[in-house]
N, C-alpha and C positions, 0 to 999 in steps of 0.2 A: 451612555455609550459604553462606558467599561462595562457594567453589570452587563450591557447585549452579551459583551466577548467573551465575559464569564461563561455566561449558560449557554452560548453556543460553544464554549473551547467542551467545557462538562456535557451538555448534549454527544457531543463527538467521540468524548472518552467515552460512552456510556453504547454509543453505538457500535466502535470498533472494538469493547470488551467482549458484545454478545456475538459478534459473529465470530470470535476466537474462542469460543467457548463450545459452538459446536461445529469444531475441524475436526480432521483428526488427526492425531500426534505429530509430534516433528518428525520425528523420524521416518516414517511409514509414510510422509509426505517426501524427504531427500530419499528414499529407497522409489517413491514413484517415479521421480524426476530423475533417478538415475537410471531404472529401466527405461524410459521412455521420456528422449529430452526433448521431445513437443510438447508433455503434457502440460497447458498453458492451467487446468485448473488447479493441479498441485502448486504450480509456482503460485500461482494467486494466495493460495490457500496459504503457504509456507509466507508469504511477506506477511499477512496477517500475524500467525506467529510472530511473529518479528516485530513487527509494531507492537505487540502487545508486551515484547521484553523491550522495547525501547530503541530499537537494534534498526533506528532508519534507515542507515547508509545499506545494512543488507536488504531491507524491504525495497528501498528504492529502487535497488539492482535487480531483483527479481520482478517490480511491477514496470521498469524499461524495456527489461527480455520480453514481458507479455506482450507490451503494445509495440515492440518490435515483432514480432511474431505475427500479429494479429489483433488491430489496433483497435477493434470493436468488437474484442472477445469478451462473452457473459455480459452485453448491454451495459459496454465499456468501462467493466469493472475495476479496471488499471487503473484511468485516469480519473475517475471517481473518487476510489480509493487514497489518489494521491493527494488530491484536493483536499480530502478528509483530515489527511496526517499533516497538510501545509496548515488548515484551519488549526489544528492541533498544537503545533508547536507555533504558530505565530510568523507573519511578514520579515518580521527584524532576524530571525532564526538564519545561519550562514545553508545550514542545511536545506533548508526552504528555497532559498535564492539561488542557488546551483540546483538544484532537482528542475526547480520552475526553468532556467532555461535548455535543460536537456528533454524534459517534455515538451515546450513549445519548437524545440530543433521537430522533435519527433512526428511533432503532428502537422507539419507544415511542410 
């Protein structure tokens, strides 16, 4: 049973490395987002950043904006996403437990 949560905690990091690898930049994403505060695939794009510095609480912020916006935007990328970063840091994580009940507020 540990060994599962190993390779799928490492599956997880291995998949949210490659899609961080082709965004593009931070900045050129907060410059999207400041021109234009719909743009729901910058902010997607920008938590990814962010998860990949570690930087939950801001990803999490930005993939609530999403599915506040539009809750089945890019074949529900947000909450994909988030599921990914709960798998990631693990059930017991305080981060986990607060994101999970402001996404199930969200989607209900």
């Amino acid at each position: 049973m540990q060994l599962e949560e190993s390779v799928r905690e490492l599956l997880t990091k291995i998949e949210l490395s490659e899609r961080t690898s082709e965004l593009p930049d931070k900045q050129t994403l907060l410059q999207k987002i400041q021109q234009d505060d719909s743009n729901l695939q910058a902010r997607l794009d920008l938590a990814n950043h962010y998860i990949g510095e570690q930087a939950y609480d801001e990803a999490f912020e930005l993939l609530f904006d999403v599915l506040k916006k539009d809750r089945h935007f890019s074949d529900d990328a947000a909450r994909k996403t988030m599921l990914s970063v709960f798998t990631l840091l693990g059930p017991q994580d305080p981060r986990v437990r607060s994101a999970r009940k402001t996404l199930a507020s969200l989607l209900n």
